[in-house]
C-alpha positions as CSV (number, residue, x, y, z in Angstrom):
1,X,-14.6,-130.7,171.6
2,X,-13.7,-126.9,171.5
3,X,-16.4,-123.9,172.1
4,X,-16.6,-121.2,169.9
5,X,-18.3,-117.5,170.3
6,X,-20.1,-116.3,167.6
7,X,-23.2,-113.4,166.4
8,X,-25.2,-113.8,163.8
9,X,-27.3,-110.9,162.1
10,X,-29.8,-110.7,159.7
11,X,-28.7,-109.5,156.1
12,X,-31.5,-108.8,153.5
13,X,-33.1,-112.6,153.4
14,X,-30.2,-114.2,154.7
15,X,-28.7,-114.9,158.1
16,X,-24.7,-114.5,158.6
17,X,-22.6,-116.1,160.9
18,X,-19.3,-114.1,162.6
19,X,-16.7,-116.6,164.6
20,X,-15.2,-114.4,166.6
21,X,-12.4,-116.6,167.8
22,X,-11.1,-117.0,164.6
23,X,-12.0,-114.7,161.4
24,X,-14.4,-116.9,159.7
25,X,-18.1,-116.4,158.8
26,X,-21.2,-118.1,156.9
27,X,-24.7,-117.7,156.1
28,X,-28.0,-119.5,156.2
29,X,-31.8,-119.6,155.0
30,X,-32.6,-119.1,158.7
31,X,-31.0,-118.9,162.1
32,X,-30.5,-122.8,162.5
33,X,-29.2,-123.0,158.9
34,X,-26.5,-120.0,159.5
35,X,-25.3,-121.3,162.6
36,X,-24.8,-124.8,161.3
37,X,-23.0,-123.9,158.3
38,X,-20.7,-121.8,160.9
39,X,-19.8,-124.7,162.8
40,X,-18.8,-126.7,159.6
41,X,-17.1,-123.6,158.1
42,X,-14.5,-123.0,161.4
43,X,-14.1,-127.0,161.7
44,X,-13.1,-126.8,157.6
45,X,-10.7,-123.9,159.0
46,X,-8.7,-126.1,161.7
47,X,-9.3,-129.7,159.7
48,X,-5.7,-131.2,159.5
49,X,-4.7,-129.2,161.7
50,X,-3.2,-131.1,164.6
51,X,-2.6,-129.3,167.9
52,X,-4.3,-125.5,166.8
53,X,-5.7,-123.3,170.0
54,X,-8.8,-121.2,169.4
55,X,-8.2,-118.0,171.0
56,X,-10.8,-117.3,174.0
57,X,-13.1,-114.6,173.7
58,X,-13.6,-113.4,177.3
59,X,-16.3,-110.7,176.6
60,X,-18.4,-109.8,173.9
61,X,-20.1,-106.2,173.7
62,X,-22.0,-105.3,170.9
63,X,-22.9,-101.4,170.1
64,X,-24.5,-99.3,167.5
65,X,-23.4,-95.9,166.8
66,X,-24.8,-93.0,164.5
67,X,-21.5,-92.0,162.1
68,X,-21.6,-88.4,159.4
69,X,-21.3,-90.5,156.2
């Protein structure tokens, strides 16, 4: 069993799902549902693979900032 860090945010009616380890993502009805089809997605990603690493993510910091656009 491997761990994986991930955010989720919610877009319009949908929730998405960001692996950070590794740069895959998916989407879901609700919160449960995104987060569920993350796991499968990033197990999809490393499925015959036989001796892959995920890459740690020691820290996460999220931020907001206001940009002239």
């Amino acid at each position: 069993m491997k761990t994986i860090s991930f955010i989720v945010w919610k877009e319009n009616a949908e929730f998405v799902a960001q692996c950070l380890n590794v740069d895959v993502a998916s989407h879901g009805d609700t919160l449960d549902d995104a987060i569920k089809n993350l796991k499968e997605a990033v197990e999809l990603y490393f499925q015959g693979e036989i001796d892959y690493v995920i890459p740690e993510v020691e820290s996460i910091f999220l931020g907001k900032e206001t940009i002239n656009v």
